[in-house]
C-alpha positions as CSV (number, residue, x, y, z in Angstrom):
1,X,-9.9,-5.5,12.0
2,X,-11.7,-7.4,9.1
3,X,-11.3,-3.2,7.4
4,X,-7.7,-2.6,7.9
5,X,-5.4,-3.8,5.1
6,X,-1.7,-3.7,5.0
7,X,-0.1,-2.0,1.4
8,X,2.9,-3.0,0.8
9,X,5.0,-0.9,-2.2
10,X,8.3,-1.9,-3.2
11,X,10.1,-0.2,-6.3
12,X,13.4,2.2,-7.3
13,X,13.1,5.3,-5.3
14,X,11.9,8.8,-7.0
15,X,9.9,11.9,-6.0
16,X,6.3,11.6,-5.3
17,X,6.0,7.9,-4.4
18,X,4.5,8.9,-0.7
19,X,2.3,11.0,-2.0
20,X,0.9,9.4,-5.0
21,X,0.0,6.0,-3.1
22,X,-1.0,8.1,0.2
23,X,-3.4,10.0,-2.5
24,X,-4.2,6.9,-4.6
25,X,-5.4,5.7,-0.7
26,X,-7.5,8.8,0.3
27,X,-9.4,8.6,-3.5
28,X,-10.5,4.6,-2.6
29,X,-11.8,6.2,0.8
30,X,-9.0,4.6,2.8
31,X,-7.8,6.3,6.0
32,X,-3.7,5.7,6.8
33,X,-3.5,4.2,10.3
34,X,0.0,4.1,9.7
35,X,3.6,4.5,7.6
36,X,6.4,3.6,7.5
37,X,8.9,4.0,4.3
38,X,12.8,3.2,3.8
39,X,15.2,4.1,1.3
40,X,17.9,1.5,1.0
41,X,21.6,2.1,-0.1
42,X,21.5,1.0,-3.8
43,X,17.9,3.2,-4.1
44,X,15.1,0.5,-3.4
45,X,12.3,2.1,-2.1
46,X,9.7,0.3,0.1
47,X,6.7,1.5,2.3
48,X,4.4,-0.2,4.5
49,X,1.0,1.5,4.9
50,X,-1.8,-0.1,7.4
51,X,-5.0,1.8,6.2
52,X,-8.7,1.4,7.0
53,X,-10.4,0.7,4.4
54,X,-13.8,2.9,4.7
55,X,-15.4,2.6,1.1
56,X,-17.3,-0.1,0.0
57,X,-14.9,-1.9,-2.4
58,X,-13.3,-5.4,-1.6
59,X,-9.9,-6.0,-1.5
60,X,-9.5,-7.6,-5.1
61,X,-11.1,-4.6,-6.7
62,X,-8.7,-2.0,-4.5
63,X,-5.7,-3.9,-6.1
64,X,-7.0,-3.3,-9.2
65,X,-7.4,0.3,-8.7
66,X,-3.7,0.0,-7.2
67,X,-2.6,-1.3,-10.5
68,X,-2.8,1.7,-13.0
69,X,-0.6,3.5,-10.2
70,X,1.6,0.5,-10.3
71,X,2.5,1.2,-14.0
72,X,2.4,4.9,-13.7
73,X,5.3,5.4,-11.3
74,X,7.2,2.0,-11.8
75,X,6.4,-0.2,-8.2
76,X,4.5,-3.0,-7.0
77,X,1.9,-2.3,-5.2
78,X,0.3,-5.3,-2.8
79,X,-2.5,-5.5,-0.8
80,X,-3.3,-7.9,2.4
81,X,-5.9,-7.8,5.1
82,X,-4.6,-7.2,7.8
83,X,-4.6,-10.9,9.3
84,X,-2.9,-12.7,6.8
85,X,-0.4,-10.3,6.8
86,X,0.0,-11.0,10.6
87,X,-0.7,-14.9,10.1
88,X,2.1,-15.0,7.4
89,X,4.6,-13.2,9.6
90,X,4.0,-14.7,12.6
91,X,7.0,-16.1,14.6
């Protein structure tokens, strides 16, 4: 599990965001496990993505690279291995 992190985007919704972080993913050699995305009334977008990571780069220097996305369509983008993610939403 120490491979699998959870993305987390949050932002206004628009065309392309799926795509752009799900492609933003493949190019950092990240396979998605799985997705899940919601629309909310008043047009918040936010996605949950639990990907593998398969490349070689740590998580500090994946955030970076997620980033220059951030700014290009308008989100935040955050990353979390996948145990802290369940550690900090543990019941």
């Amino acid at each position: 599990m120490a491979d699998r992190i959870v993305i987390t985007v949050l932002g206004t919704d628009q065309t392309g965001m799926v795509a752009a972080v799900s492609a933003k993913a493949s190019s950092l050699n990240m396979n998605i496990i799985d997705i899940a995305q919601k629309v909310f009334e008043d047009n918040i977008f936010t996605m949950i993505m639990l990907v593998k990571n398969i490349g070689e780069k740590d998580i500090k220097s994946l955030q970076d690279e997620f980033q220059a996305l951030e700014d290009e369509i308008g989100v935040r983008i955050f990353l979390q291995h996948e145990e802290i993610f369940r550690t900090m939403h543990r019941i």
